[in-house]
BANU-611492 format. One record per residue (C-alpha): residue number from 1; x, y, z. Coordinates in steps of 0.2 Angstrom, whole numbers. Layout:
N
{seq NUM&x X&y Y&z Z}
...
//
This chain:
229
{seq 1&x 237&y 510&z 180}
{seq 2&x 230&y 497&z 189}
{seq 3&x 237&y 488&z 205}
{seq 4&x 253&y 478&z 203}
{seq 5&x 251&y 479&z 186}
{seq 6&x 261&y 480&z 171}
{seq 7&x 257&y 489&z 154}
{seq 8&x 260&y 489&z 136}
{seq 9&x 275&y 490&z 127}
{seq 10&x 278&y 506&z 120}
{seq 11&x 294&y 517&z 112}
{seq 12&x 298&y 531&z 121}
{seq 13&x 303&y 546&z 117}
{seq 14&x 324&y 542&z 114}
{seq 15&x 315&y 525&z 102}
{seq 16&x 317&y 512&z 114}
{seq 17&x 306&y 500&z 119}
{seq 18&x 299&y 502&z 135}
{seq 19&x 285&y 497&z 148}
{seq 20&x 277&y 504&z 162}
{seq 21&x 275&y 496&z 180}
{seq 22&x 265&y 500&z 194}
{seq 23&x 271&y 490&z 210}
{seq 24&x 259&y 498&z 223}
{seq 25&x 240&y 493&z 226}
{seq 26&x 233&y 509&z 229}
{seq 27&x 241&y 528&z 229}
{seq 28&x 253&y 528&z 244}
{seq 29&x 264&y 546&z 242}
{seq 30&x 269&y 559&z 254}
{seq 31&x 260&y 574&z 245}
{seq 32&x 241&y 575&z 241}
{seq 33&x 242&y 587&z 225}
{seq 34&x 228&y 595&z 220}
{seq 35&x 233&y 594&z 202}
{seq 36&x 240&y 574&z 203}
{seq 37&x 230&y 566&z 188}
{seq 38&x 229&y 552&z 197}
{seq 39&x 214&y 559&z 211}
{seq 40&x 216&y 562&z 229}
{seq 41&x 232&y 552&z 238}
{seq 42&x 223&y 536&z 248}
{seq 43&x 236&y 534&z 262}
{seq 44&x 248&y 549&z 264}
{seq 45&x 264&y 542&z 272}
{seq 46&x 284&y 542&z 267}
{seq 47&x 285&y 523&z 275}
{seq 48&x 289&y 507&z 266}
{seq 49&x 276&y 493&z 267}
{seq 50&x 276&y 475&z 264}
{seq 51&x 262&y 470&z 252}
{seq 52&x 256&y 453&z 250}
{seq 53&x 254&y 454&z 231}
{seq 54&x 273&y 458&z 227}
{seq 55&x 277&y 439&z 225}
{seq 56&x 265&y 436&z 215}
{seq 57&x 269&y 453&z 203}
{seq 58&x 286&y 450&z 202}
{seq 59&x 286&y 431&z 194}
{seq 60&x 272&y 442&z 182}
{seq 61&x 287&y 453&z 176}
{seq 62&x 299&y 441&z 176}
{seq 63&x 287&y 430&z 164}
{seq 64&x 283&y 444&z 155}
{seq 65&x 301&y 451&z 155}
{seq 66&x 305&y 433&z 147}
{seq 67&x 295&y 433&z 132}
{seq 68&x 294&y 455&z 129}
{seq 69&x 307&y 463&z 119}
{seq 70&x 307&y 476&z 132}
{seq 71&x 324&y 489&z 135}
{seq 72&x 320&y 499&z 151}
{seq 73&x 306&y 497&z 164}
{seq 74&x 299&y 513&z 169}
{seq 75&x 295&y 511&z 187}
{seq 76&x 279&y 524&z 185}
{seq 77&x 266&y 519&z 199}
{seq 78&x 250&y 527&z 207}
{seq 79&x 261&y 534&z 221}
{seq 80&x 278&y 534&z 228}
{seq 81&x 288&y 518&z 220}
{seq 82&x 297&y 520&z 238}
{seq 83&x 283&y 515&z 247}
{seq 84&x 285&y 496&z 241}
{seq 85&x 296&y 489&z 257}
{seq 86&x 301&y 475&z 239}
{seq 87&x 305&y 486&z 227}
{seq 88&x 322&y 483&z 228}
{seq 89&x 318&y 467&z 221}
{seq 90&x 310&y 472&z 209}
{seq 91&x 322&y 480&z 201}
{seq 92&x 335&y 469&z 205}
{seq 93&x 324&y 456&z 194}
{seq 94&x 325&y 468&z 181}
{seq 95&x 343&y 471&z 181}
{seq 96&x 345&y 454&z 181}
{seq 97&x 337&y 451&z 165}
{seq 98&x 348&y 464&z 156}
{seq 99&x 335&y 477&z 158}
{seq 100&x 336&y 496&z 161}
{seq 101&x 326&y 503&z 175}
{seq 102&x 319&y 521&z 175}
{seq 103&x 310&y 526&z 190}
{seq 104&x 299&y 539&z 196}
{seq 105&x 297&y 549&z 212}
{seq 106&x 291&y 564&z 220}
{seq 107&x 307&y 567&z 223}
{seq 108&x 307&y 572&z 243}
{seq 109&x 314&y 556&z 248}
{seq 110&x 330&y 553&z 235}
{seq 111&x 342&y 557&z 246}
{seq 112&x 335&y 548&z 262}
{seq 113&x 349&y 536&z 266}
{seq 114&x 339&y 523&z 268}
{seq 115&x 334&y 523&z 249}
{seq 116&x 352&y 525&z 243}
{seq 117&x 353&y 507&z 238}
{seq 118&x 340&y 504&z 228}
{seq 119&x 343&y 521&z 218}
{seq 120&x 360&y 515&z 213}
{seq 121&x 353&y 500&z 205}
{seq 122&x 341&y 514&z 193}
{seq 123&x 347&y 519&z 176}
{seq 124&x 336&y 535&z 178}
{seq 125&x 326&y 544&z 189}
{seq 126&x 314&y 556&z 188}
{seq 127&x 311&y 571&z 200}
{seq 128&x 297&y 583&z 201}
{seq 129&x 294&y 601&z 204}
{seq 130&x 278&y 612&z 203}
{seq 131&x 280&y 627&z 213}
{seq 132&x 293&y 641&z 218}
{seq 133&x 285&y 646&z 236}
{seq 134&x 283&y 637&z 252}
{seq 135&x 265&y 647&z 252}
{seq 136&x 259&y 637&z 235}
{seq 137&x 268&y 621&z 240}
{seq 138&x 258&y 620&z 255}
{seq 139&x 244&y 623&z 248}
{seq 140&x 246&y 614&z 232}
{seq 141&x 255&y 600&z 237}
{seq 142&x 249&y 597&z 253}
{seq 143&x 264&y 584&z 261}
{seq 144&x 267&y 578&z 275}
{seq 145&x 269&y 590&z 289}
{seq 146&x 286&y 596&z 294}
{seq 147&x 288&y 596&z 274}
{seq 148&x 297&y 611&z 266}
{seq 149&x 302&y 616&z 249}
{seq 150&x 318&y 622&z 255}
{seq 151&x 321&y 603&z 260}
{seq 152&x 313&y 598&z 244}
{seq 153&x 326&y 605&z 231}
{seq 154&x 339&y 600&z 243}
{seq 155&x 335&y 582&z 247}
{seq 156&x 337&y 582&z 225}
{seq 157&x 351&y 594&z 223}
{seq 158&x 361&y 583&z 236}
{seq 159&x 353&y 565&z 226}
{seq 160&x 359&y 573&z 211}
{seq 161&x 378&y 574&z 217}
{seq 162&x 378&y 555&z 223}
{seq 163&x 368&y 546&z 209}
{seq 164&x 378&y 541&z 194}
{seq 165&x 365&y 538&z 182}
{seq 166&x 353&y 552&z 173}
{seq 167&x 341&y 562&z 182}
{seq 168&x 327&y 571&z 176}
{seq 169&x 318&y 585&z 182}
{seq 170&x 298&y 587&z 179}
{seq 171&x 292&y 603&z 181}
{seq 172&x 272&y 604&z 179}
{seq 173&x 268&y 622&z 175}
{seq 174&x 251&y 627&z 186}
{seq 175&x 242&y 643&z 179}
{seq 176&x 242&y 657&z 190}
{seq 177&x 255&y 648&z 202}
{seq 178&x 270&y 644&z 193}
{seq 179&x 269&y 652&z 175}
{seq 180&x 274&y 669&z 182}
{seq 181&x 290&y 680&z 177}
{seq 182&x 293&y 678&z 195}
{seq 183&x 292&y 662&z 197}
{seq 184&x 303&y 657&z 180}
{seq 185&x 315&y 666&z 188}
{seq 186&x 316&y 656&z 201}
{seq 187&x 314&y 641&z 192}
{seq 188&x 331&y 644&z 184}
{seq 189&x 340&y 647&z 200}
{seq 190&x 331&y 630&z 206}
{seq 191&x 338&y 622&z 189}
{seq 192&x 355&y 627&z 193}
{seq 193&x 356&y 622&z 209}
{seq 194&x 348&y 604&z 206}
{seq 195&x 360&y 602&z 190}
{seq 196&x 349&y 588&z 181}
{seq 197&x 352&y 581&z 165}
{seq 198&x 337&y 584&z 160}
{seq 199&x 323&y 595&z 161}
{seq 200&x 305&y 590&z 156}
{seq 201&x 289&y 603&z 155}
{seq 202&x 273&y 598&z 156}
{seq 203&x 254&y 607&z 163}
{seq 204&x 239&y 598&z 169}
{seq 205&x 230&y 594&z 154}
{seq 206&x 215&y 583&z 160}
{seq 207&x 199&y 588&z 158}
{seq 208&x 196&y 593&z 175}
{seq 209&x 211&y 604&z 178}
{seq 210&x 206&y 617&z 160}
{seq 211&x 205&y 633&z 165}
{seq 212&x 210&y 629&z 184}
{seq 213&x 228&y 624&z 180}
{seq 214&x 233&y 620&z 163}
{seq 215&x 244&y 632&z 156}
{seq 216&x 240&y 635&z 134}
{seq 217&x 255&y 627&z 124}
{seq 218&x 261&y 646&z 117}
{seq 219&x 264&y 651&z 135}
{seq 220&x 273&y 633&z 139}
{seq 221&x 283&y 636&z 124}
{seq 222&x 288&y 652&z 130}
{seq 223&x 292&y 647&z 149}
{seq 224&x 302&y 631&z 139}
{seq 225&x 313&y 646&z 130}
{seq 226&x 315&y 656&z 143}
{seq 227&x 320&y 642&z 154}
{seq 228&x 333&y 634&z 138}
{seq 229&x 326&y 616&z 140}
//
């Protein structure tokens, strides 16, 4: 999506009607996935930023929320939603208007207390996983430094026991990296420990990434069995 913008409305897939909203000018995240659809992260960071367009986007969604027969506002941005210093209100805006929010991050900073507030205020939030090793996450998934996968399920396992709404675990499936018996394995014991209410599957299916990453639907249909989701 483009900067500070707002989409089309859609149904999703429960059949409500639902936009998406990306409140960042440019891809601000903590990781720098080699698989992200969206390119190379611009400014790899896990602070919070003031931008000067957030004023001016959020009387966009409130005029836009005023004439849209919109149920939830997915939160789906080129980057970390958290990165927004104003996103809480944002989504206080939405709330506001009788809206839902969903809202979708990395997943390493959920349980950063600093974040607490403006994750209460979310109807849902999605999570996401990609690897089973600290060898493929580093290298994958390049975060910050100092990052772990140890401290990555656990930020979520810990978000998970705080946050009353519904949280949703995607997992992207990378050929040759996280589609082994091995790594299903451990998949289920990640699943368990996380407890979400949901889990989503899903491979990278752009162009650039056949052959290098995306796993064929048969074998995601397998991993989907094995895993029960």
């Amino acid at each position: 999506m483009e900067a500070f913008s707002i989409g089309k409305v859609y149904k999703d897939t429960n059949g409500c009607k639902a936009v998406n909203i990306n409140p960042l000018p440019k891809g601000f995240c903590s990781f720098d996935c080699v698989f992200c659809p969206l390119g190379r992260t611009d400014i790899k960071t896990e602070e919070k930023f003031f931008f000067d367009e957030t004023k001016d986007f959020i009387n966009k969604l409130s005029n836009f929320l005023d004439s849209n027969d919109v149920e939830i506002v997915f939160i789906n941005p080129d980057g970390e939603s958290m990165a927004n210093e104003e996103l809480i209100d944002i989504i206080k805006l939405i709330k506001d208007k009788g809206r839902k929010v969903k809202l979708l991050s990395n997943g390493y900073l959920l349980n950063k207390e600093e974040n607490r507030e403006v994750l209460e205020l979310c109807d849902e939030v999605i999570g996401e996983l990609a690897v089973t090793n600290e060898k493929f996450f580093q290298k994958l998934q390049r975060p910050l430094e100092g990052y772990t996968l140890e401290k990555y399920i656990d930020n979520m396992a810990n978000f998970k026991k705080w946050f009353k709404g519904k949280f949703i675990l995607d997992i992207t499936i990378i050929k040759n990296y996280s589609d082994t018996e091995e790594a299903i394995n451990l998949f289920k014991e990640i699943i368990e420990k996380i407890s979400p209410d949901e889990v989503f599957l899903e491979t990278p299916d752009e162009d650039r990434f056949k052959g290098a990453f995306e796993v064929n639907n048969e074998r995601l249909n397998e991993i989907r069995k094995k895993l029960c989701i």
